[in-house]
C-alpha positions in Angstrom: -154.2 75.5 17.1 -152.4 72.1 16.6 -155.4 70.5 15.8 -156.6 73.1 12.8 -152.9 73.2 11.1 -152.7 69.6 10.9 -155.8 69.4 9.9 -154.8 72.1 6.8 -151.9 69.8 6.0 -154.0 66.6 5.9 -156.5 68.6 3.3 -153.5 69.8 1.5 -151.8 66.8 1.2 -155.5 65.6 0.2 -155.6 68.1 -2.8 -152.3 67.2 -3.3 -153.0 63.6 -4.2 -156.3 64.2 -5.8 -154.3 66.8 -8.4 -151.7 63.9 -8.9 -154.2 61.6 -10.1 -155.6 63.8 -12.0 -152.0 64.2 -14.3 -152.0 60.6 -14.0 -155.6 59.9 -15.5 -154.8 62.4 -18.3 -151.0 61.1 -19.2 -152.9 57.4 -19.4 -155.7 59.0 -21.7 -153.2 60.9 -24.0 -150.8 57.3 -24.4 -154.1 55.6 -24.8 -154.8 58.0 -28.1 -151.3 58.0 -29.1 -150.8 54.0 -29.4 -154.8 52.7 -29.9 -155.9 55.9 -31.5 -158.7 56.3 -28.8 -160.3 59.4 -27.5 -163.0 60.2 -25.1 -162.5 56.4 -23.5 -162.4 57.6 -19.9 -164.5 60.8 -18.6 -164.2 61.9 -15.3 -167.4 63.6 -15.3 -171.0 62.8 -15.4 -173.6 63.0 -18.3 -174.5 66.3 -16.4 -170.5 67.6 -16.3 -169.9 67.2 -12.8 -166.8 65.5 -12.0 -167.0 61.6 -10.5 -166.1 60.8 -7.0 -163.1 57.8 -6.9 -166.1 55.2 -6.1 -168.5 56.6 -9.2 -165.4 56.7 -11.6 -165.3 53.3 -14.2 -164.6 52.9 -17.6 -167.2 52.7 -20.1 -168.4 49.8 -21.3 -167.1 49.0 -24.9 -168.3 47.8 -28.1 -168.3 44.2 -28.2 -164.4 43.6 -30.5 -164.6 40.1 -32.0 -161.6 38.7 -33.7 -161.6 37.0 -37.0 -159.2 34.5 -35.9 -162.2 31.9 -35.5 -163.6 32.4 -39.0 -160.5 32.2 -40.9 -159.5 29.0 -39.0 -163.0 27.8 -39.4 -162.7 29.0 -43.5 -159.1 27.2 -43.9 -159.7 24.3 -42.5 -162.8 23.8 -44.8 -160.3 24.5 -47.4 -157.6 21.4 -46.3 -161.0 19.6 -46.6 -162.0 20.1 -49.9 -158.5 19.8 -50.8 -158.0 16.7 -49.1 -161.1 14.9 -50.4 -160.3 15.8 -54.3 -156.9 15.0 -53.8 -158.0 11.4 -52.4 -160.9 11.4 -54.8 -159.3 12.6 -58.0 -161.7 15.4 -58.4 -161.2 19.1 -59.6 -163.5 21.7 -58.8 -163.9 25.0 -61.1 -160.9 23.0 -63.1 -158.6 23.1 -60.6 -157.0 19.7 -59.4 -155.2 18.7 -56.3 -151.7 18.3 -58.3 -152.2 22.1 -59.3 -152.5 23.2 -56.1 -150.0 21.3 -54.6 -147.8 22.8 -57.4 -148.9 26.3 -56.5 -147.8 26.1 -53.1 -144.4 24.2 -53.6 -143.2 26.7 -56.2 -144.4 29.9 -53.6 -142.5 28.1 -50.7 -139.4 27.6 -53.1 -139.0 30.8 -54.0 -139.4 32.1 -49.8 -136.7 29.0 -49.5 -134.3 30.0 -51.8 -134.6 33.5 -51.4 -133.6 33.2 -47.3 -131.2 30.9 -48.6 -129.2 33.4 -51.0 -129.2 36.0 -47.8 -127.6 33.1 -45.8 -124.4 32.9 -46.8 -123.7 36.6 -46.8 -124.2 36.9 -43.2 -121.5 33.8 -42.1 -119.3 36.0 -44.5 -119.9 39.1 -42.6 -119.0 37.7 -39.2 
């Protein structure tokens, strides 16, 4: 009779465990959709609706997400090379010299300068 109540309180304590990773799984899934927007990115059941043992459970596999870090480094630094060659070659392309440019991006980084310069003295007046 020892034997068959310790053996219900091992299977309870089982199902216990079993039901806490259950809330566990499904807190994880619903922060998953709150902060990336995903749904449906875990199942805990099979293409036939049975539920997956611990060893049969994994995670989908997932679309392939590529950055576009690479291309846009790849695209700017093209860019400082063009820009670099007509500015050592005095050439313009589509009417556009090297000094315009230049002037283009000193006047926007002027304006970022001088407007975090204006803010500046307002906060060593504050404290």
């Amino acid at each position: 009779m020892n034997q068959d109540s310790n053996t219900q309180r091992r299977l309870e304590l089982m199902r216990l465990i079993r039901e806490e990773n259950h809330n566990n799984q499904q807190r994880i899934r619903t922060r998953e959709e709150i902060l990336y927007g995903k749904s449906g990115s875990y199942s805990s059941s099979d293409e036939y609706g049975y539920p997956l043992s611990a060893a049969e459970y994994s995670r989908p596999e997932e679309g392939v997400h590529m950055s576009s870090f690479g291309l846009r480094l790849v695209i700017a630094v093209l860019l400082f090379g063009i820009y670099f060659f007509c500015r050592g070659q005095d050439l313009s392309i589509g009417g556009i010299t090297a000094d315009q440019i230049e002037t283009a991006v000193n006047a926007q980084e002027e304006t970022k300068l001088v407007d975090f310069i204006s803010q500046f003295p307002d906060i060593l007046k504050s404290k």
